[in-house]
VOPAGU-2260 file (C-alpha; in pm, 1 decimal, decimal comma):
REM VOPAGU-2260
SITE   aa  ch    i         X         Y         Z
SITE  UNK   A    0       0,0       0,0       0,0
SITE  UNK   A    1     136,6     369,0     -74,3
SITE  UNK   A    2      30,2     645,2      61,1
SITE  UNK   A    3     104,7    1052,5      15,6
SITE  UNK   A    4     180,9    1223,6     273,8
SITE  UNK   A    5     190,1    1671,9     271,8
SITE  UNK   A    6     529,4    1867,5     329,2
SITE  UNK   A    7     471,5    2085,4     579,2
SITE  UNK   A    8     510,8    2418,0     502,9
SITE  UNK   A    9     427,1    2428,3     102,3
SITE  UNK   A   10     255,3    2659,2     -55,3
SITE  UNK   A   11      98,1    2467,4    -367,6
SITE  UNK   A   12      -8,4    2091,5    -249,7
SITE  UNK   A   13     -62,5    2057,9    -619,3
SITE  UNK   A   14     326,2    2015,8    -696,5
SITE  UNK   A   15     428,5    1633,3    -681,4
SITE  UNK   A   16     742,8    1812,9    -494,1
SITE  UNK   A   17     515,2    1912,3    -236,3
SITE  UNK   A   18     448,5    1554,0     -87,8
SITE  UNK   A   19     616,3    1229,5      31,7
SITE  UNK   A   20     554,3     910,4    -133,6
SITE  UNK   A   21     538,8     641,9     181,9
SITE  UNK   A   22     513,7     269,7      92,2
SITE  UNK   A   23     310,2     143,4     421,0
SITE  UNK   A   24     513,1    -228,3     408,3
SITE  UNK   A   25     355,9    -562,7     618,0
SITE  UNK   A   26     610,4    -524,2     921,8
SITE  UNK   A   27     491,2    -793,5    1131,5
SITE  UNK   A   28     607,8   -1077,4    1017,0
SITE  UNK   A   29     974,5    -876,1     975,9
SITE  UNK   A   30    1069,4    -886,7    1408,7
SITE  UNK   A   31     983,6   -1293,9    1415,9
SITE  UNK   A   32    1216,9   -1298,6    1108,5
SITE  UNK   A   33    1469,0   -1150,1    1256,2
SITE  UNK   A   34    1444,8   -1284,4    1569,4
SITE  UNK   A   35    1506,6   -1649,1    1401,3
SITE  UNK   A   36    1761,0   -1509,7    1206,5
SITE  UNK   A   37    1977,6   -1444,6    1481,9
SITE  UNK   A   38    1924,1   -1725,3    1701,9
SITE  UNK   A   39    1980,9   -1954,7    1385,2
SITE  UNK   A   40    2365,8   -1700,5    1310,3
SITE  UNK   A   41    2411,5   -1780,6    1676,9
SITE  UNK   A   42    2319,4   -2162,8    1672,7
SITE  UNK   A   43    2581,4   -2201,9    1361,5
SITE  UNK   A   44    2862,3   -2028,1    1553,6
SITE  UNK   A   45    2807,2   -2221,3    1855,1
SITE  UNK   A   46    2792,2   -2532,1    1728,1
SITE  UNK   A   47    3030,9   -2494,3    1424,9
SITE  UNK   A   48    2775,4   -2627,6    1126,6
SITE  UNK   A   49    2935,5   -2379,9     846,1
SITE  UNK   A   50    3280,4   -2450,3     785,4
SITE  UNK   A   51    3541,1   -2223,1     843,2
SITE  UNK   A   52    3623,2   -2073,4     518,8
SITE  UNK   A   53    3218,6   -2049,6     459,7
SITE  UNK   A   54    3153,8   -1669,1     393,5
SITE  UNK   A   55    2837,8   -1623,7     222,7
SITE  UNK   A   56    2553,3   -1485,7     408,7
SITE  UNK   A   57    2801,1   -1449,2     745,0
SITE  UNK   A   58    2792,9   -1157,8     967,3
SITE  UNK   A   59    3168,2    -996,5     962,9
SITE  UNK   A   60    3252,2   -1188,8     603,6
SITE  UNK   A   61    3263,3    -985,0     328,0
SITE  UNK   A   62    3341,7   -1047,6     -29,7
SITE  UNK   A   63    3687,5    -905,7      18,2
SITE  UNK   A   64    3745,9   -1153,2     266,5
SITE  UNK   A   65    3653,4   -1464,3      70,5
SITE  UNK   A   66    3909,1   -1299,6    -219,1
SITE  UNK   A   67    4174,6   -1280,1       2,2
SITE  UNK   A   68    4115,7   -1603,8     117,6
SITE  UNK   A   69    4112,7   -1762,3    -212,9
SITE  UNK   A   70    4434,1   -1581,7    -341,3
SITE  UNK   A   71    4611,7   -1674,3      -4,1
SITE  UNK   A   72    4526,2   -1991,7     -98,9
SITE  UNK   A   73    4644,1   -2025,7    -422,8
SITE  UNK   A   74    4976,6   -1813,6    -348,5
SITE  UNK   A   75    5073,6   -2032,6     -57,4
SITE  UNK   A   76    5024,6   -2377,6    -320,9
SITE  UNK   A   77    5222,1   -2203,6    -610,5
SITE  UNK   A   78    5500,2   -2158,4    -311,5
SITE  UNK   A   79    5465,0   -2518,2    -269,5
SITE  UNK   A   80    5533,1   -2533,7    -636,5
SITE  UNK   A   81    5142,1   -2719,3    -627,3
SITE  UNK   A   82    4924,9   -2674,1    -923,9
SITE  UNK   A   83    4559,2   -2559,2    -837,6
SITE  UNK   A   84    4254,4   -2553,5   -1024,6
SITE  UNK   A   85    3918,5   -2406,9    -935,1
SITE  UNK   A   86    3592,1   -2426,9   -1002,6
SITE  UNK   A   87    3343,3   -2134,7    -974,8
SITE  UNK   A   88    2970,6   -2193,2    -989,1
SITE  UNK   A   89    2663,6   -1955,8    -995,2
SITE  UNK   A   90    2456,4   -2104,5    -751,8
SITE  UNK   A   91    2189,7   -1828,1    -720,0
SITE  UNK   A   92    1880,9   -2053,7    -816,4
SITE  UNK   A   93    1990,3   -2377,9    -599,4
SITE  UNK   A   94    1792,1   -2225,6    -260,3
SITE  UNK   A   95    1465,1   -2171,0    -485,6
SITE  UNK   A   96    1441,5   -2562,5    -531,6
SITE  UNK   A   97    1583,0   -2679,3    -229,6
SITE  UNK   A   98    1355,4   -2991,3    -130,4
SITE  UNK   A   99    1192,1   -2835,4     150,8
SITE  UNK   A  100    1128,5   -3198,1     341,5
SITE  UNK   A  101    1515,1   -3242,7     326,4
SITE  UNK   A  102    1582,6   -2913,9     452,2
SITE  UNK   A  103    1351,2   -2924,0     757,1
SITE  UNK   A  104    1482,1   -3269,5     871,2
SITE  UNK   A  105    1854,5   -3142,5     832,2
SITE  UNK   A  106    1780,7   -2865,6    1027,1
SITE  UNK   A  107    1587,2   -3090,6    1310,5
SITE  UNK   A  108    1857,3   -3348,0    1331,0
SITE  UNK   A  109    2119,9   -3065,4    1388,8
SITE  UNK   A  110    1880,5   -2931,2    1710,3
SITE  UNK   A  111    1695,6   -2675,8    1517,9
SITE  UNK   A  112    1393,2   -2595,4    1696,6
SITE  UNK   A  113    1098,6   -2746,2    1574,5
SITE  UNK   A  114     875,4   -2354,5    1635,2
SITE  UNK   A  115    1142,5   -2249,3    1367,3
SITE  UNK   A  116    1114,4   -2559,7    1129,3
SITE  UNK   A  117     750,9   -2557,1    1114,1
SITE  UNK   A  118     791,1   -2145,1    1069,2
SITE  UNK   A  119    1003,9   -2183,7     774,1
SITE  UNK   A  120     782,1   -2417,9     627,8
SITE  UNK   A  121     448,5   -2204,9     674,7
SITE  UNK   A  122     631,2   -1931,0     503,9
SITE  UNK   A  123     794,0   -2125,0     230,3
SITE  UNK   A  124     379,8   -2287,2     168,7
SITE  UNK   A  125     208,8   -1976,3     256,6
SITE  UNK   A  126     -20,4   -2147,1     485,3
């Protein structure tokens, strides 16, 4: 839903300058969200289920950092005199068709609460 809102203090409301365009967004469901969100960051730190040189979607790891890590890689094998090959994948559609089923008993069997398993699946249905 948007909305227009006056400026105070104009002289001709008739002016598209003279107002503020406010887009009136479905908050609610945004605090549970990020509620989860951080118990889930904190779960995965505390019981060490990303690996260590895991940096997407990580508080404090940046893009920089994964590009430093990878050349510091690579570097410290060409010292070795080691030959290295990589392979780089877009993986931007995998999460869309993740099997949903698989996903909530991974989650379970790694102590996930079961409040935030059956959340994730309302959302992901739309029940």
């Amino acid at each position: 839903m948007t909305v227009m809102l006056r400026k105070p203090g104009k002289s001709n409301y008739s002016l598209p300058i003279a107002h503020w365009l406010v887009a009136l967004l479905n908050t609610i469901s945004k605090v549970p969200s990020a509620c989860m969100a951080e118990d889930l960051t904190n779960a995965v730190k505390e019981h060490r289920l990303l690996s260590s040189n895991h940096f997407g979607c990580r508080p404090g790891r940046t893009t920089m950092d994964s590009l430093h890590y990878v050349t510091k890689f690579v570097k410290d094998a060409w010292r070795r005199k080691e030959v290295v090959s990589t392979l780089f994948m877009d993986i931007k559609n995998t999460f869309p068709s993740v099997v949903l089923d698989q996903l909530v008993h991974n989650m379970r069997s790694r102590g996930v609460l079961r409040e935030y398993t059956n959340w994730i699946t309302c959302k992901v249905t739309m029940c």
